[in-house]
C-alpha positions as CSV (number, residue, x, y, z in Angstrom):
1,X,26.1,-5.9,4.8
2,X,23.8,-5.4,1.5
3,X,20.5,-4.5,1.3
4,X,19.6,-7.5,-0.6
5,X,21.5,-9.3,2.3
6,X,19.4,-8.0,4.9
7,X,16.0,-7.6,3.2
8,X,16.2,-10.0,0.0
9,X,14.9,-12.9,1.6
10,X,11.8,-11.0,2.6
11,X,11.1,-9.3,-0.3
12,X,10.9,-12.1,-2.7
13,X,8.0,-12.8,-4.2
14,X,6.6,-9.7,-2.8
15,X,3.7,-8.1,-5.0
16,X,2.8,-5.1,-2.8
17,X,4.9,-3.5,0.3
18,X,4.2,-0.6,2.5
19,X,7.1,0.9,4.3
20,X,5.9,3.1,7.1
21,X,8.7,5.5,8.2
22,X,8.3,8.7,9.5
23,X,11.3,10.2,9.6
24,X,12.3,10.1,5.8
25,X,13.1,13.7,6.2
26,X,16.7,14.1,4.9
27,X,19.1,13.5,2.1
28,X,20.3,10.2,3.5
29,X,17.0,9.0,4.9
30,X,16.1,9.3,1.2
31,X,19.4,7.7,-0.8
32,X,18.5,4.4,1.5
33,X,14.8,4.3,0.4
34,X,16.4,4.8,-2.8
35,X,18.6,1.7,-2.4
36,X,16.2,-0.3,-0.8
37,X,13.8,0.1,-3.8
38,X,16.8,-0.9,-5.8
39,X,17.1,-3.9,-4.1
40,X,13.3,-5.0,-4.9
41,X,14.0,-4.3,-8.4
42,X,16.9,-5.9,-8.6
43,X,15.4,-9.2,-6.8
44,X,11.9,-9.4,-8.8
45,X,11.5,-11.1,-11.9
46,X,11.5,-8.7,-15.1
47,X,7.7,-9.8,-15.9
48,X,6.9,-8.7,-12.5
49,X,5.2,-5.7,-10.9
50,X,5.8,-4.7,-7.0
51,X,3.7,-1.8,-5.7
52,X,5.6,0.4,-2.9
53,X,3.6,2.2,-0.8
54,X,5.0,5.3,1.3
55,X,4.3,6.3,4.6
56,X,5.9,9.4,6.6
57,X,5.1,12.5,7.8
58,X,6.0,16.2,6.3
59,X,8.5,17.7,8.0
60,X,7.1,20.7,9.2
61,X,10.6,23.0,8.6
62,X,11.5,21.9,5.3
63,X,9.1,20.4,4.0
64,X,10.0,21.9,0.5
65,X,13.2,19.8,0.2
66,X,11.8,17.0,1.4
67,X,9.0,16.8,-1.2
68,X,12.1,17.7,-3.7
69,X,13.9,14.0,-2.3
70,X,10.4,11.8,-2.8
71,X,7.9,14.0,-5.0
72,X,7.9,12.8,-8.7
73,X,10.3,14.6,-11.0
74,X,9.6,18.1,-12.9
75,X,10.3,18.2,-16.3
């Protein structure tokens, strides 16, 4: 099953979400954030803006990588 099977329907229309999870900690836990904020791209109109909000909690042993997986990207 999809993401846009499972969560499309509630996402449409959708102009501002907060996701509280807070065990986003590890590779994984990140690629299916990643994918689910695919999904709301994929589902909203081009004209569109949807504001994501992030909750979770720094993991207190690596911490580091985790803020590599969700902090913005260094150029």
């Amino acid at each position: 099953m999809s993401y846009q099977t499972l969560f499309g329907p509630y996402l449409t229309g959708a102009q501002k979400i907060t996701l509280t999870d807070p065990y986003i900690r590890l590779f994984y836990q990140a690629r299916n954030l990643m994918e689910f904020l695919e999904t709301i791209a994929r589902i909203k109109p081009d004209e569109d803006e949807v504001s994501v909000h992030l909750v979770t909690v720094e993991d207190e042993f690596k911490g580091d990588q985790q803020e590599e997986y969700l902090g913005p990207r260094k150029k």
